[in-house]
C-alpha angles and dihedrals in degrees: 000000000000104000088050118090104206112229110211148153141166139197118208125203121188145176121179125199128201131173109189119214115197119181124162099301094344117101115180130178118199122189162095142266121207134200145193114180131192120193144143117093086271092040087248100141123070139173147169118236128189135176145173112264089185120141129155132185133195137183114217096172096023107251091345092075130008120166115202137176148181151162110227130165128181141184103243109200101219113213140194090239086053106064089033079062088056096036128024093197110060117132123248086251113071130120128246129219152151119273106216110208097195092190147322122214121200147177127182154155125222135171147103128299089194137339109307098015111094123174141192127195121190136185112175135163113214127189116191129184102214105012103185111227129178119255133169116253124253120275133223127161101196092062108116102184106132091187098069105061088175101077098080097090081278098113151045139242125193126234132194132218137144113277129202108185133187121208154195128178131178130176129174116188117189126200086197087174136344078269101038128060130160144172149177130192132169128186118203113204136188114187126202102195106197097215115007121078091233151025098236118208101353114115126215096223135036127182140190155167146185142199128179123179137181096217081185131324091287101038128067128174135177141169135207136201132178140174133194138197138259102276126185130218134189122230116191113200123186114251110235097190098062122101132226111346105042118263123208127201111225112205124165120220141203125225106194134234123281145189133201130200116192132171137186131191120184133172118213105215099188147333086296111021122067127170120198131176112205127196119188137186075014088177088054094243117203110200135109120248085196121022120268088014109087117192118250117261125246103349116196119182123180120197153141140232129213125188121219128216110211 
């Protein structure tokens, strides 16, 4: 409910085990993470948690080419702080729980094609109890509290469900030279959510990709470019046309892909003064990260940095 703050609080206490196993080219950790966990506003609720802490490497061509793999699981505290950090328009009502990785399970390679180019491939299976997603905020419109400006479409709840994800990640990062670095990573997902109809505003792809560069000793550059997914998201409106106990529509809606370009040139003029010029969203992009809140277009700054010596 919108009108109701959430009081809550948890204490976490953990051990973690590891036995390390090394032989030739092969590196193996066995072991265990515990948890006890206190939560609930009066600390009424308690649990056990345990999970495998197991991961193994091995090189096959020496650094060229090294496979590894695990099965890992953790306890994640959720904050308030912490889902402000991801988005800046949650309501002061959410609550906040736990998030159970029961456990995530991984293989992967990982290595050099040549000096200066590394690479990682992933593919992992996750299952978590209370996977926090993103969802707008109900909406009624014959609600007349003035003192909660956040009930207009304008803010986010969190719900919790049971998540199994899939997924695949590359990267390639690339030292071209001692001026020049660049990389490029993706990660594909496919979500299975045990109760709700939908996985809201996580995208199946993201995309993205880096390059720095030292121009002289006095001049950097870099640009940045990004791309993410298709997401969903749920809006609930209050029917006005029912009569007696209130009724709500439930539609689901698509936010569309979107890609950002951004730059950024400075010129360090000495040990203390550095001037920098920024463009972001530089293709004037129109799209809408959350729904109802579209980015800004072509975005310039202009600035400078001075370093103190204290």
């Amino acid at each position: 409910m919108l009108s109701k703050a959430y009081n809550y609080g948890a204490t976490n206490l953990g051990l973690v085990s590891s036995f390390q196993i090394t032989r030739d080219d092969l590196l193996v950790n066995i072991g265990a993470k515990v948890f006890y966990s206190v939560s609930g506003s009066d600390n009424a609720s308690s649990k056990f948690y345990v999970y495998p802490n197991i991961t193994a490497s091995y090189k096959l061509v020496g650094d060229l080419m090294i496979g590894y793999a695990g099965a890992e699981g953790n306890l994640q505290q959720n904050s308030y702080k912490e889902f402000v950090d991801q988005n800046n328009f949650v309501s002061p009502t959410l609550q906040i729980n736990p998030t159970d990785q029961q456990y995530d399970v991984f293989v992967g390679l990982k290595g050099k094609l040549a000096s200066g180019i590394g690479y990682n491939i992933k593919g992992s299976f996750t299952n978590e109890n209370y996977k926090p997603m993103f969802v707008s905020n109900v909406y009624d419109s014959f609600q007349t509290n003035t003192t909660m400006p956040y009930v207009n479409l304008n803010s986010f709840e969190v719900l919790y469900d049971t998540v199994k994800t899939i997924s695949f990640f590359g990267e390639l990062k690339a030292d071209v030279s001692k001026d020049i670095v660049f990389g490029i990573q993706g990660t594909l997902n496919s979500y299975t959510a045990k109760n709700l109809e939908e996985v809201y505003n996580l995208p199946a792809l993201k995309l993205a990709s880096t390059l720095d560069f030292q121009i002289t000793p006095k001049w950097y550059a870099g640009f940045k470019i990004y791309f993410t997914g298709e997401r969903k998201d749920r809006l609930m409106v209050r029917d006005v046309t029912a009569i007696g106990e209130p009724a709500y529509t439930n539609t689901t809606v698509k936010l569309n892909s979107f890609f950002d370009a951004n730059a950024h040139v400075g010129f360090k003029y000495n040990d203390r003064w550095t001037f920098f010029v920024k463009s972001n969203n530089m293709a004037n992009q129109n799209y809408q990260k959350w729904t109802n809140y579209p980015v800004q277009g072509i975005q310039v700054l202009l600035g400078a940095n001075y370093k103190f010596d204290f």
